[in-house]
N, C-alpha and C positions, 0 to 999 in steps of 0.2 A: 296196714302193717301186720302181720305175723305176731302171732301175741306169744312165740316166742323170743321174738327180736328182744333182746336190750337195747335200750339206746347207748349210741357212740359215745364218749368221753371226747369232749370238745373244751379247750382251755384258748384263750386268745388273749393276749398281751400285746402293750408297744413298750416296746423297746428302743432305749438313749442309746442309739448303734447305727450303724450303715450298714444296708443289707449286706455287702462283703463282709462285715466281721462278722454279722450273725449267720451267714450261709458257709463260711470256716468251723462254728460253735455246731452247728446239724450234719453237715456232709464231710466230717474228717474224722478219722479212728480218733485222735489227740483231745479234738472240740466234742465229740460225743462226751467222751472219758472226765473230760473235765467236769460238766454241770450234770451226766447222767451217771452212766456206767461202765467201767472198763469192756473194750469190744475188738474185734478185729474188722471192723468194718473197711469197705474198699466202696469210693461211690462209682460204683461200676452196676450196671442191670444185670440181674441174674446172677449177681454175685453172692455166695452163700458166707454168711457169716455167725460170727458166735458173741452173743453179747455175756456179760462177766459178772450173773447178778447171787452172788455173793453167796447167802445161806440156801438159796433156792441151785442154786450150781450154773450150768450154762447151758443160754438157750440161744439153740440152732434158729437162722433168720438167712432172710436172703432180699436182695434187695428187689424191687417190683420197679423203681421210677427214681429218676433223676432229671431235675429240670431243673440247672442253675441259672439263675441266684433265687428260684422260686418253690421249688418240692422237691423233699426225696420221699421217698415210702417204701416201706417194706413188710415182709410176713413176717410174724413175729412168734415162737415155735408154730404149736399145729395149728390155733386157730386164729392169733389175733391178725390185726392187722396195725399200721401205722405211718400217719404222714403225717409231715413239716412241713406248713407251709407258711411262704415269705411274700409280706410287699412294704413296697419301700413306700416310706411316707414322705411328708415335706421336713426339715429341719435335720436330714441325717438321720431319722427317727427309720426302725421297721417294725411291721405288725407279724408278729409269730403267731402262729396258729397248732395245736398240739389235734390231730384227732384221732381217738383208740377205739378202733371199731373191730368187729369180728364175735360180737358180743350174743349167747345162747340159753337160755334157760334153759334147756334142755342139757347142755352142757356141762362139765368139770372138766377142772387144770388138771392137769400131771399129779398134783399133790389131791386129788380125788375133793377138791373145795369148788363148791356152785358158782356157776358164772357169776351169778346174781349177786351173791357174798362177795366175791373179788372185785367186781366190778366198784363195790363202795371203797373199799381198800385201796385200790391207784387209782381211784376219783380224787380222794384223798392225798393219797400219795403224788402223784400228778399236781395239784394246788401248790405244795408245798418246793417239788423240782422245778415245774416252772416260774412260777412267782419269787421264789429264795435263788436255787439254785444257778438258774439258768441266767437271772438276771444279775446276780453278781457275778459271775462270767464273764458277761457279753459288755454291761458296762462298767468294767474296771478298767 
């Protein structure tokens, strides 16, 4: 591995849902909005979109993959990257999967802060979307 690779940001939950609710909750403008962020998103490939992240302004994305009811992913401004991915378990139950890769030590954000630095920040940030956020969402 590249010692300046970061590693990925990887979150994995099951979720009290059916893959159809939770692949409504990742692949719709409405279901992002709700547990993440306001967006324009469209699940269309190569579709360019703008998610709505609040004090930071809005960051240009575009989508990379759509494979319902199982992954969307997309670029996420200049470097990162990001996919959803879904399986259905037994009991109506599905396993979400969060992973945020695109990650550089060599790199900075837009706002001139180290990958390395941000990377703890929506490590963090991420823990708390997925685990709170997302699952009150998806099983209400």
């Amino acid at each position: 591995m590249d010692n300046r690779e970061i590693p990925e940001i990887r979150k994995t939950i099951t979720l009290n849902a059916p893959i159809e609710k939770v692949w409504k909750a990742i692949a719709t403008s409405e279901g992002i909005a709700s547990w993440w962020m306001g967006n324009t998103f469209e699940p269309i490939i190569g579709y360019e979109f703008i998610l709505h992240a609040g004090q930071f302004g809005d960051s240009p994305c575009k989508v990379t993959e759509i494979d319902p009811p199982n992954r969307v992913g997309f670029d996420w401004d200049k470097d990162w990257h990001l996919t959803f991915e879904l399986k259905a378990l037994e009991d109506e139950k599905t396993e979400f999967t969060l992973i945020h890769s695109g990650w550089d030590a060599e790199k900075v954000t837009a706002f001139g802060q180290p990958h390395s630095v941000i990377r703890e920040v929506m490590n963090g940030g991420w823990e708390s979307i997925v685990n709170e956020s997302l699952v009150k969402y998806v099983e209400a």
